[in-house]
C-alpha positions, 0 to 999 in steps of 0.5 A: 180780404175785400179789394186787397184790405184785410176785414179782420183783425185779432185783439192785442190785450196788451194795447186793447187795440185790434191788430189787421193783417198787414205788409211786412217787409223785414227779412227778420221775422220773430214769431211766439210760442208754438207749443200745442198749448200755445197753438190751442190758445191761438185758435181759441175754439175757432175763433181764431184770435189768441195769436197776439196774446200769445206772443205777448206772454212769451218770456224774452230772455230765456237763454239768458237765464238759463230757462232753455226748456221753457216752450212759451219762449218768444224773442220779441213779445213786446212787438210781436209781428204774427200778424204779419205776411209776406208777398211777392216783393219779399218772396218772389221766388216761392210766389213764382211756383204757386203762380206757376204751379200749385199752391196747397193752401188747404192743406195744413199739417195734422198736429199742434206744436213744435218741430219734433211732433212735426217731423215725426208726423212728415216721418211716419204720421203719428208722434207718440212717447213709448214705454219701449221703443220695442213695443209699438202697442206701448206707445201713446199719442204725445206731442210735447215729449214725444220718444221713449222712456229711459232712453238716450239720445242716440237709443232707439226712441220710436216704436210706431212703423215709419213710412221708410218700414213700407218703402223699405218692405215695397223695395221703393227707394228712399233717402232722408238729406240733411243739411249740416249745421245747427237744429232750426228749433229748440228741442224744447220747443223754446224760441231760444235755446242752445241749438244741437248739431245737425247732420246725418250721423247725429238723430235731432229733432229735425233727424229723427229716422235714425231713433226710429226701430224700424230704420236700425232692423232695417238696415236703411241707417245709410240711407240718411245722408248728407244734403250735398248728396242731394244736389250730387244725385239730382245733377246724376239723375241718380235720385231715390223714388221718394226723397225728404230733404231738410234745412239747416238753421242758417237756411230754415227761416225758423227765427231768427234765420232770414227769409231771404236765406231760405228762399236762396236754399229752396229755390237751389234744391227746387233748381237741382232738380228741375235741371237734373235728369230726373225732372220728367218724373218728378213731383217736388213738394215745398213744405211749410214747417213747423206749421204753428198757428202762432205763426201762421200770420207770417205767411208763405214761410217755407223751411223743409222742402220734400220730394216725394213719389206720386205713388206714395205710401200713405203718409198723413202729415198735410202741408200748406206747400207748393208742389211743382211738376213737370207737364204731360209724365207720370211722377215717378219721384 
């Protein structure tokens, strides 16, 4: 950017043009693919000019012919808006906090793709397929089909030590919020599909401690719970040292959720906190997620939002995120 205007453009191969970065104001926003694949192509060897290409390519229509597992899904290839972003007029709110506080804009989540790898990541650091969910020493790196192998849904799928194993073992508490609803992403990774119910009882791609081994011989099963919990504890001043709390699709801003919806959910879970008991030692993290670079041109798209103790046990997944404190005490949540 040079005084406001952008100087830099990506090729559109269906038009020839070169498309700038420019102003969107709609609510709507549709993004592309975001499989690994599709995020690699993006970034093309760092030349950084594949998102257009890949928006294009996405097939429209998948559910409507029952592709519901195809990742390079995209629900408006023929417009695509990736290179598209948002500023203070549509989010003023997330505006205020990295004004106010601080924006992480440095910070970028470690692996490619889609929703599953990304909330393994924010878990545990690390999305992997396993031969045994018993066995860590049998799982290997995997971000399409993360999991294990000849297992159901509701079995045991990750066999890798999550960060609630070190929390649990430090006697640091904890506990994973969720939003009742539907799943944000496809389970696919697909733009559209049949999206899968959402709650604490029900492991998803957006809840997947239950599928860790470590949680089920722990015991910490019960620390998944419902996000009106969040807002309960928040008001008690009765909240865990580290807690995650997770949207549900209505709110999620994951296409084709509205911005203006997840803002509204955001700013009410950033709120509860700040007016709880607890804000003099809070440290509130809003992340960005599933940061694909298929959609990164829609910027400043907030979905999760984390909050987290500042004497954390070594999770590795980077966001780009605001993170909010109070001034002048240590953070104990």
């Amino acid at each position: 950017m040079q005084d406001g205007v952008p100087t830099v453009c990506a090729p559109d191969p269906s038009s020839g043009a070169c498309v700038k970065p420019y102003h969107n104001v709609a609510d709507m926003n549709f993004g592309g693919p975001h499989s690994a694949a599709s995020a690699t192509a993006d970034i093309d060897g760092g030349h950084m000019d594949g998102f257009i290409g890949q928006a294009e390519s996405g097939h429209l229509g998948c559910l409507g012919r029952g592709v519901v597992n195809d990742p390079q899904c995209s629900f408006q290839p023929e417009n695509p808006d990736v290179m598209g972003y948002h500023d203070q007029r549509e989010i003023p709110n997330y505006w205020a906090y990295a004004h106010n506080f601080v924006l992480q804009d440095h910070l970028f989540e470690p692996n490619f793709g889609w929703s599953e790898p990304a909330h393994l990541y924010m878990v545990s650091g690390w999305s992997a397929r396993c031969l045994s969910p018993f066995l860590p020493m049998t799982c290997t790196t995997d971000l399409v089909n993360p999991g294990a192998v000849h297992r159901s849904p509701t079995d045991p799928q990750y066999g890798w030590t999550d960060i609630t194993y070190l929390l649990h073992r430090h006697h640091v508490s904890w506990k994973y919020y969720v939003s009742s609803g539907l799943t944000p992403d496809c389970a696919s990774g697909a733009m559209s599909c049949v999206h899968e119910p959402l709650n604490a009882a029900t492991p998803s791609i957006w809840n997947p401690l239950p599928r860790f081994t470590t949680v089920r011989q722990d015991g910490q099963q019960g620390n998944i719970q419902n996000s009106t919990n969040y807002f309960a504890d928040a008001r008690a001043g009765t909240l865990p040292a580290v807690s995650w709390l997770v949207p549900n699709e209505a709110n999620s801003e994951h296409p084709p959720a509205l911005v203006s919806d997840g803002q509204a959910w955001v700013t009410r879970a950033v709120s509860a906190a700040m007016t709880g008991r607890d804000w003099k030692s809070t440290a509130i993290f809003v992340r960005s997620g599933p940061v694909s670079p298929s959609r990164s041109g829609r910027r400043r798209r907030v979905s999760p939002s984390r909050r987290r103790r500042r004497r954390r046990t070594g999770t590795r997944a980077g966001c780009r995120c605001r993170s909010a404190q109070a001034p002048g005490t240590p953070a104990d949540r």
